[in-house]
C-alpha positions as CSV (number, residue, x, y, z in Angstrom):
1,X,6.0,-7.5,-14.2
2,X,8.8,-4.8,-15.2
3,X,6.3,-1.9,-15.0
4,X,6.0,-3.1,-11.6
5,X,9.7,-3.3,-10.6
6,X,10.1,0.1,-12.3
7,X,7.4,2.0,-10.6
8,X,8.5,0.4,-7.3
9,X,12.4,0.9,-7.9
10,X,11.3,5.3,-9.2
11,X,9.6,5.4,-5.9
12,X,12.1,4.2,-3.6
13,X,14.9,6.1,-5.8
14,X,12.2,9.4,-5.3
15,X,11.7,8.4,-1.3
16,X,15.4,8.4,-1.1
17,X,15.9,11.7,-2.5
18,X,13.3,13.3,-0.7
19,X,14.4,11.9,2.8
20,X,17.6,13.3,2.1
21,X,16.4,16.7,1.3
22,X,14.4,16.8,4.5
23,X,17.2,15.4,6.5
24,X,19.6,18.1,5.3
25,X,17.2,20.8,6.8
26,X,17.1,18.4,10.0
27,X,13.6,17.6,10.2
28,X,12.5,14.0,10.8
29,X,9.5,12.2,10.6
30,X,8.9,12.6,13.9
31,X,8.8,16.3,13.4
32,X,6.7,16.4,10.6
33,X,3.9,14.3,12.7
34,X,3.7,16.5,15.6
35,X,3.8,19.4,13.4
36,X,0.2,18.0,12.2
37,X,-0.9,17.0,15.8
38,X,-0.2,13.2,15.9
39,X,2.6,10.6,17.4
40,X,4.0,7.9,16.0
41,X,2.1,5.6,18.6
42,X,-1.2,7.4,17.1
43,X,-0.1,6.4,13.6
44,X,0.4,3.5,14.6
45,X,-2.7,3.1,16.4
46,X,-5.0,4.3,14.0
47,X,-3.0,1.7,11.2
48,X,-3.7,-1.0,13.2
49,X,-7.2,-0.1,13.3
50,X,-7.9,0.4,9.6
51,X,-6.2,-2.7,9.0
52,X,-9.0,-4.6,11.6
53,X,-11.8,-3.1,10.0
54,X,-10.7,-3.9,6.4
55,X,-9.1,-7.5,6.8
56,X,-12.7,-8.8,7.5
57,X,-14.0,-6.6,4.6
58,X,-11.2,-8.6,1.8
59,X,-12.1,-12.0,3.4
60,X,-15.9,-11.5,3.2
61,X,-15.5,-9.9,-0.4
62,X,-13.1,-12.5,-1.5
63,X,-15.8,-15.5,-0.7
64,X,-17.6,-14.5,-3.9
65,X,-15.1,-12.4,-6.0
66,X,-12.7,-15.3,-6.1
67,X,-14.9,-18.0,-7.1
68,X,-16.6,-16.0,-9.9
69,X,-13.7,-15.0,-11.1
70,X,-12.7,-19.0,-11.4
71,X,-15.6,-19.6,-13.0
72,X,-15.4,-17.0,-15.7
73,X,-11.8,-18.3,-16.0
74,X,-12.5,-21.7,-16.7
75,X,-15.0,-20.6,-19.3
76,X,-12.9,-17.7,-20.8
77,X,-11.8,-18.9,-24.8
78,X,-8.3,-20.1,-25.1
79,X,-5.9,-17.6,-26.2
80,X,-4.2,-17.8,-29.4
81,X,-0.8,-17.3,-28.3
């Protein structure tokens, strides 16, 4: 659970400096996304559309990953912690 906090905690600290940098030569991310040929409303758009075609996808995969997984945990040997 640390390695998580830590990798998430370098990754904001990194964001941070990076947004800062990019601030101090006055570009936004606004900027940087036209510069590449989108919006912010396309971004948006095309999230919002990845996130319908995959939130089916985890639900249907989920009905047999998560009861597998169950059952090879209720059969898994007891650790010797």
């Amino acid at each position: 659970m640390f390695r998580v906090i830590a990798t998430l905690f370098k990754i904001g600290v990194a964001s941070l400096l990076v947004g800062t940098g990019l601030s101090a030569f006055n570009l936004s991310a606004e900027d940087i996304l036209t510069r590449i040929g989108l919006t912010p409303e396309n971004v948006f758009k095309l999230l919002e559309q990845g996130l319908a075609w995959a939130l089916p996808n985890v639900v249907l995969g989920s009905m047999i990953i998560v009861p597998v997984w169950f059952v090879v945990y209720l059969f898994k040997p007891p650790s010797r912690d």
